[in-house]
N, C-alpha and C positions, 0 to 999 in steps of 0.2 A: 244649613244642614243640621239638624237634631242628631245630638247625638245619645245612644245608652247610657244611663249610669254609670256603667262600667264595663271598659274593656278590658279583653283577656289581657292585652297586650299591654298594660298595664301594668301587671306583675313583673314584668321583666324592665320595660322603660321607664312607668312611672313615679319608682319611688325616690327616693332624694335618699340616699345610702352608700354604700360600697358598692352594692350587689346593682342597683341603679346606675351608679356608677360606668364599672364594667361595660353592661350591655349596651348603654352610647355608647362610651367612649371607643371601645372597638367598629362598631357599627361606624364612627366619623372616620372612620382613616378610607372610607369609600369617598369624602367628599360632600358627606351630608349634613348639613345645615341646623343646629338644635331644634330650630323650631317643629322638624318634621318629627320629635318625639312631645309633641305637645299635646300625648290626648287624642291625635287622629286616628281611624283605625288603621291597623296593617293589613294589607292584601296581599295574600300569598299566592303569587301564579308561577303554577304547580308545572315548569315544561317537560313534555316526554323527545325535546328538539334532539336528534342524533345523523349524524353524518350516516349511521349505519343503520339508518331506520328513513330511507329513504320518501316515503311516505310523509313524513315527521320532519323534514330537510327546511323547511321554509317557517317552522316555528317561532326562531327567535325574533322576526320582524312582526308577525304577530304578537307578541307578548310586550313587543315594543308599543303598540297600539292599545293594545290593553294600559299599556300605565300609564299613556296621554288621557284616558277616560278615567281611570284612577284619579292622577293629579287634581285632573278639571274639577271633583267633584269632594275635594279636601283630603282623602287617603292618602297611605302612604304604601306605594307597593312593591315588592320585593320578591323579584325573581328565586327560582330553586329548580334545582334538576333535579330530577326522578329515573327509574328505570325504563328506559325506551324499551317497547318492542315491535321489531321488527316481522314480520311475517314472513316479506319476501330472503330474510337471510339468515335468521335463527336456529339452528339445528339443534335439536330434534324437531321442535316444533314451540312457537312464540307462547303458545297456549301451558308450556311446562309450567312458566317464568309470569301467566299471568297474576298468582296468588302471592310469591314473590313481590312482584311487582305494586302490587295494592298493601303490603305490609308497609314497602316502604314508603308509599303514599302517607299511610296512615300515622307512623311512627313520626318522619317529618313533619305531617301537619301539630299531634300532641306535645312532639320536643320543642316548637317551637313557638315564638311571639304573633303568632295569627293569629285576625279576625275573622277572616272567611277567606275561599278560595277561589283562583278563578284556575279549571283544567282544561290544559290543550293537548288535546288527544288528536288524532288522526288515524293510522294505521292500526287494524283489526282490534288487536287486546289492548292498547292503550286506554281504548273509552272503560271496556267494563271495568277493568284493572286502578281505573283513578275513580271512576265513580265509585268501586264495593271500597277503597281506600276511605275515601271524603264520607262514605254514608256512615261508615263506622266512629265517626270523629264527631260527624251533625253539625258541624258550624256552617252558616252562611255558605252557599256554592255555587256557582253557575261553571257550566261546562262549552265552551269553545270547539268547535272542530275545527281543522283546518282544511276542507275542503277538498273536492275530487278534484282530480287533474281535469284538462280539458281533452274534448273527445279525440280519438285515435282515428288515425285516417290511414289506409294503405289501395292503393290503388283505385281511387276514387268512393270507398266503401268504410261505413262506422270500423272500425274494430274493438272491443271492447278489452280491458284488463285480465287477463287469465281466460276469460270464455276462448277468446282465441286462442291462447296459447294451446287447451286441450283442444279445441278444433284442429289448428293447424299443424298440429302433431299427429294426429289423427287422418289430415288429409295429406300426410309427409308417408307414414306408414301403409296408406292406400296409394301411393303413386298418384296424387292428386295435387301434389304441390311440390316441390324441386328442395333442395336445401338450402340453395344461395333463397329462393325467393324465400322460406321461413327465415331465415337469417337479415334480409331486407326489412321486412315488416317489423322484427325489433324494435328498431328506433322511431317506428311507426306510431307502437301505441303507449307508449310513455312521453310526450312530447312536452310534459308540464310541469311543475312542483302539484303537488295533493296525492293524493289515496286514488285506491282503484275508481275507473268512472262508471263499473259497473255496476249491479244494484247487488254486488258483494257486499262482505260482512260488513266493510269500514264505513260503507253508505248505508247499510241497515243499521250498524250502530249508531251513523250522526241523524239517523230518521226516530231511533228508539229513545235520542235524547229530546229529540222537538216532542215526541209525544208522550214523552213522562213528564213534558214540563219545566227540564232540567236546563234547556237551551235557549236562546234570544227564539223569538219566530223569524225563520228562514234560516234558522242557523245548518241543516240536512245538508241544501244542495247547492249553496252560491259555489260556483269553483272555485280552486285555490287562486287562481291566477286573476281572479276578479277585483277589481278594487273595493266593491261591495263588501268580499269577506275583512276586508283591513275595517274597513267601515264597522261590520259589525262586533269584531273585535275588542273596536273602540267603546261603541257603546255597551257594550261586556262590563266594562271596565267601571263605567258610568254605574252603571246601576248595581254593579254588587257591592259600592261601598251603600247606596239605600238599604240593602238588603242587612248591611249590620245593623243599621238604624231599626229596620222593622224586624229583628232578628227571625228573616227568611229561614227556616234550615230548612234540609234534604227530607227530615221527618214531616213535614208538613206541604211538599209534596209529593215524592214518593209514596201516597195512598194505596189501597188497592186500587181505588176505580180508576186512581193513574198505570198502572199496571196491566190493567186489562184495556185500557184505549191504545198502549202501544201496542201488546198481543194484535189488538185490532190493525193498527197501523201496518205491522209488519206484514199481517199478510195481506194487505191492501197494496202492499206496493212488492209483493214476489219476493220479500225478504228474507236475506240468508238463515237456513238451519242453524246456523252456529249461535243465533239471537238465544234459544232457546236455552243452553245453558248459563249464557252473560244474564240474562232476564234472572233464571232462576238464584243463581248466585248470587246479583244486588240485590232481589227480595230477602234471603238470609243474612245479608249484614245489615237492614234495614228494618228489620222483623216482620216484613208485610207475609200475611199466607198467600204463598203462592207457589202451585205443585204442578209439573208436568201434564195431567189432566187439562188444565185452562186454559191449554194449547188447544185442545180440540174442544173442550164445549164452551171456551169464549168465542175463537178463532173460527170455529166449524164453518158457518155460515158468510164469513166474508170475502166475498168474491177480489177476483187481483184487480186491479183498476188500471195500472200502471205499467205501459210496454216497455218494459226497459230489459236488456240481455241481465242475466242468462236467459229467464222467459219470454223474453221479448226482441224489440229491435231497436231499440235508442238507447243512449246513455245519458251519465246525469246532469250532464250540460245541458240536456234538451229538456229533463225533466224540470231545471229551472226555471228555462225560458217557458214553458207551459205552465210553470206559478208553483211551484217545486211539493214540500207535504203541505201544508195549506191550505192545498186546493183540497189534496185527497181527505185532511180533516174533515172539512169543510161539508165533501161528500158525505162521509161517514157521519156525521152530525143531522144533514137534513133524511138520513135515512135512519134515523132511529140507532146509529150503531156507535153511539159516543158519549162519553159521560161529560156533559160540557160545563159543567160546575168545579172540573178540577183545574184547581190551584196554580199558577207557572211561577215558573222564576222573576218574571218582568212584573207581578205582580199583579195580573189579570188573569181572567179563567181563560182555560184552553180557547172556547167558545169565543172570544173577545177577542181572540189572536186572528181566528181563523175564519167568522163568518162573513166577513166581506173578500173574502179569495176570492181570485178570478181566473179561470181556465183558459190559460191562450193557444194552449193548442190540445184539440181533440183527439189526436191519432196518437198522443204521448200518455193522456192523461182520461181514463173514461168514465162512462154514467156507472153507479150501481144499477141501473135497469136494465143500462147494454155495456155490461163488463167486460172486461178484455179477456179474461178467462173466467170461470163461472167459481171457480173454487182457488182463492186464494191463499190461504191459511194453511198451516201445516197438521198432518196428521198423525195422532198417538195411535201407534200399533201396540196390539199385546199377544198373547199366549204363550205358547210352552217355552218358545225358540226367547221370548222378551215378556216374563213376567215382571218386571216394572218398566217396561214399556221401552219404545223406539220412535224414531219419526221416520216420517219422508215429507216431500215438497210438494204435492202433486202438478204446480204448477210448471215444473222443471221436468216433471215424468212422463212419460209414452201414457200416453191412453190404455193401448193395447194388453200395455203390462202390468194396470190397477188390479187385473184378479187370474192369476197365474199359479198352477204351480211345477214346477221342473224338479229336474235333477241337481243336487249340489255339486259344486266343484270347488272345492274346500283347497285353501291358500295358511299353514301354519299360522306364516306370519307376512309382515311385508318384504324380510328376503324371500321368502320364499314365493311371494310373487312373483317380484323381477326375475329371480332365478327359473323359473316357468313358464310366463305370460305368453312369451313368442316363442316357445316352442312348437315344432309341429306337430309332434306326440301328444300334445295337449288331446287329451281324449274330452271336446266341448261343444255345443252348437249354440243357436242361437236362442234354443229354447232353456236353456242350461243355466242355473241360479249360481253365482258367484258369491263363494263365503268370505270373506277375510276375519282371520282371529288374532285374539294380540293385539289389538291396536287404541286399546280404550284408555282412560288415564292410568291406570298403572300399569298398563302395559307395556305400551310404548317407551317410555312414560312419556303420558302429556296429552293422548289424545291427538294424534298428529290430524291432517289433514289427507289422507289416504282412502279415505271410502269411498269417492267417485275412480275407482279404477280405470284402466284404460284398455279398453277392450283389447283382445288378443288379436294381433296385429291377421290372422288365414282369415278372422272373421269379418275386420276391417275390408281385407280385398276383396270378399263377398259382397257386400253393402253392407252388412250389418251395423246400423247406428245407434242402437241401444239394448241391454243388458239388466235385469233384476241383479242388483249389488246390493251383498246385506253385511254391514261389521259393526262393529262396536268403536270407530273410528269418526271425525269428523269427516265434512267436506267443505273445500273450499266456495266460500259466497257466491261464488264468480260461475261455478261447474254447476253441469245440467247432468239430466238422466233419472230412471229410476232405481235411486240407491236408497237406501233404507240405512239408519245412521242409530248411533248413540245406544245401541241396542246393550241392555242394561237387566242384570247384573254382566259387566264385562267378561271374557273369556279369562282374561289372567287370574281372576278372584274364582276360578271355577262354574262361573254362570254356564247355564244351558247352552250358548252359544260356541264354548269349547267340546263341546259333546259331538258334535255336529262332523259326520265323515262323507267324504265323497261317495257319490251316488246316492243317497238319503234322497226322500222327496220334500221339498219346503213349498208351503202353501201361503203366497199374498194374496189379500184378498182387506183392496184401501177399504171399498165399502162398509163391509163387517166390522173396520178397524183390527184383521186377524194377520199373526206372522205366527206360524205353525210347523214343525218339527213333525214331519209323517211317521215317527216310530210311538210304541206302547211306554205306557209308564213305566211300566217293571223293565223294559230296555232303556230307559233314559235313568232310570234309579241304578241300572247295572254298569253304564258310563259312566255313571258319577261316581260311582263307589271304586271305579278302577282309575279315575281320571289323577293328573299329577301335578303339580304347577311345571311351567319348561323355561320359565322367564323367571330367573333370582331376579333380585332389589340389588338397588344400587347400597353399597355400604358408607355409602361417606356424602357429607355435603349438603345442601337444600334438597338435591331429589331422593336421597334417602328420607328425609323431613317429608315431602312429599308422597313420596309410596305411602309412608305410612299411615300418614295422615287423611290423603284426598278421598272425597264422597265419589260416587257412583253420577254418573252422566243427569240421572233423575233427578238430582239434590243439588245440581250447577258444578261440579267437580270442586266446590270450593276446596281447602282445609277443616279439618272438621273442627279446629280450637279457633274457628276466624270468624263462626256466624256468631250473629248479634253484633250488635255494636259496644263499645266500650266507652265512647264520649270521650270529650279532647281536655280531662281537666289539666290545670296549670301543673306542673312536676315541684316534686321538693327542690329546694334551692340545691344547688351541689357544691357552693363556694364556702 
């Protein structure tokens, strides 16, 4: 193995001093051997492993994998914990803690004697959150997932991660389903160690890593439980100590044109809204341009490929065994819709990874000429109600209700939902546009996952299955509907979307790309001028740090002192 002139790691092991000194000699009371500071590089694998990041549970055996491919190929590598987060347990919401969380990615990797990194991410914010970390640093990185559970099964039928859960709540509040039998299904569809198996956020994320380049190929969709993923683990391990040798960093590829093949990707496979801001955000600590807009005129045209819940009817077990992202590159590529000259971590172009996939099952995975739905990609809304813009899914939405417009029925905030939703006074139908305000990153704080609401349980027992939902809120990967999301400038900073009262008329309208506020300027200039903030800031702590600091949903909600990168040089001595 070839090694650089010089590694970082270097500064701290390899001089023959005090200070040299020091950083073995404590390093030996682990039990390690002089020679392992002779020159090799160090590999820092970065784990987000937590008991209470249940997703993240099965970690530390991969990271054990990871440093058998290490070893084999002369490294030396050296575990560290990071800030797990959790989705399913987190309060307010994991999304608070993701910028958090990527400081301390960051800080870790510059404080310390690494040469590159390897990140094991799993559950929702761990990927962006160690990726905008590592991208601000630039050394050497490849990114690990740890893979979906396998598929949920209740009474002889898929059940998918959270899709069910709003379904069978939904069919609990329509006398459609009992409580013992929701309470049965539980242990139904959690039956594994990994992430959700739906084609939610944490499976858009490990798809957003295959196609930026950042991940082994197949790293998306092996399940957690597979021996496959320990496998690729391993080879993880193998080749990022290459990548010091060829000093791979995350600038070289992290491109645009990488940027816009995952755009691509995402909506090829019905991937979560929440991509949207984790995309925007690792472009800002990476400095690639890339704006809200390139969501719809990269994305516009690429149809879903890919049946998997919430849009679909498989999960991502099946989408493996069908030949997992790969295959859908693959597609994307011979249709003209892929930039196949970008870069990967393994050292080859996208293209090279992917053009020999092979599609083993059709009804999982489809043609771009006979798409499984015709419009896959997400789309930028704008006008009065979202002058810098909003999304929806359309893949996840009613048809019916792409060009609508109703009556508002304005929600303060998310108590004041629950405190409302099922009442019978609820003056609503089903033609009736549901607002939520409050709910965007300094609102809440954090941008929770509240925007797929739950319809109001009279309208539930009617049949009513779905609802125009517009906030300034996230939604969860996993939930369907036509909710309209991220809508920006937020309500708590005064944006148009606080303006907004019940019975107003709002006009959707996906084709136009229009979300419209039916009153006059001089009335929307006259609620401005009387509007008030109703949600103080926290005074103490990170999330006062956060209030003050966090961008607007368009801009990735980073911090706004965290875009660009910094680069990871060696620190002053402090001995």
């Amino acid at each position: 193995m070839s090694k650089p002139k010089k590694l970082r790691s270097t500064e701290w092991f390899g001089k023959q001093d005090k200070d040299g000194y020091a950083h073995r000699s404590w390093m030996k009371n682990q039990g390690l051997p002089h020679h392992m500071f002779d020159g090799r590089p160090v590999i820092g694998i970065c784990n987000t492993w937590s008991e209470l990041t249940p997703c993240n549970g099965h970690l530390r055996e991969l990271a054990d994998r990871v440093k058998r491919g290490v070893y084999e190929m002369g490294g030396f590598p050296v575990e560290f914990p990071v800030t797990s987060l959790g989705e399913t347990l987190m309060r307010p919401t994991a999304m608070l803690f993701r910028n958090l969380a990527s400081m301390d990615v960051e800080e870790s990797i510059r404080a310390n004697p690494l040469d590159a990194v390897v990140l094991l991410v799993g559950c929702d914010k761990t990927t962006p959150a160690l990726l905008m970390g590592a991208a601000s640093c630039d050394l050497p990185t490849m990114v690990v997932s740890g893979g979906p559970m396998l598929n949920g099964r209740f009474r002889g039928e898929r059940i998918g991660s959270g899709t069910h859960v709003w379904k069978f709540d939904a069919m609990v509040k329509s006398g459609e389903l009992t409580k013992e039998e929701f309470m049965e299904s539980e242990s139904c569809m959690s039956r594994s160690v990994g992430h959700c198996m739906t084609m939610g956020t944490a499976s858009t994320m490990a798809c957003m890593v295959e196609a930026l380049g950042m991940g082994m190929p197949g790293n998306a969709a092996i399940p957690a439980a597979d021996s496959r993923r320990k496998v690729l683990a391993h080879m993880a391990g193998r080749r990022i100590v290459e990548m010091v040798s060829e000093d791979l960093v995350p600038s070289k590829v992290l491109t645009r044109e990488a940027f816009e093949n995952a755009i691509k990707a995402i909506g090829a496979i019905g991937g979560s809204t929440n991509a949207v801001v984790h995309l925007l955000a690792i472009a800002g600590r990476i400095g690639v341009e890339h704006t809200l807009d390139d969501w719809d005129s990269v994305g516009r045209d690429v149809p879903c490929l890919v049946n998997l819940m919430p849009s679909g009817e498989f999960l991502m077990e099946d989408f493996y065994y069908a030949g997992g992202l790969p295959v859908v590159l693959r597609k994307l590529g011979e249709a003209g819709l892929l930039h196949k000259d970008v870069l990967t971590v393994n050292g080859k172009s996208i293209w090279d990874n992917v053009s020999e996939a092979r599609n083993e099952d059709a009804k999982v995975i489809f043609d771009t000429a006979k798409p499984f739905k015709e419009q896959g990609g997400l789309v930028v809304l704008r006008g009065n109600l979202a002058p810098n813009g909003a999304i929806l899914k359309p893949s996840a939405a009613c048809e019916t209700l792409l060009q609508h417009t109703g009556k508002a029925v304005v929600f303060e905030d998310i108590e004041d939902y629950k405190v409302r939703i099922d009442s019978d006074d609820l003056d609503i139908d089903a033609k009736c546009i549901m607002v939520l305000k409050n709910c965007g990153p300094r609102g809440y704080p954090g941008m929770a996952e509240v925007g797929n609401m739950a319809l109001p349980a009279k309208l539930l027992k009617e049949g009513v299955t779905d609802m125009i939902r517009i906030s300034d809120a996230r939604m969860s990967g996993t939930a369907y509907g036509t909710v309209v999301l991220h809508v920006a400038p937020e309500a708590a900073v005064g944006g148009p979307l606080a303006l907004v009262q019940s019975g107003d008329q709002i006009t959707l309208d996906v084709a136009a790309r229009i979300l419209r506020l039916e009153i006059s300027d001089a009335e929307m200039a006259d609620r401005k001028e009387r509007w008030k903030p109703s949600h103080p800031q926290t005074t103490r702590g990170y999330v006062k740090l956060y209030q003050e600091s966090v961008l607007q949903a368009d801009e990735g909600a980073d911090l706004d002192f965290l875009r660009g990168g910094s680069g990871a040089p060696v620190p002053r001595e402090s001995h």
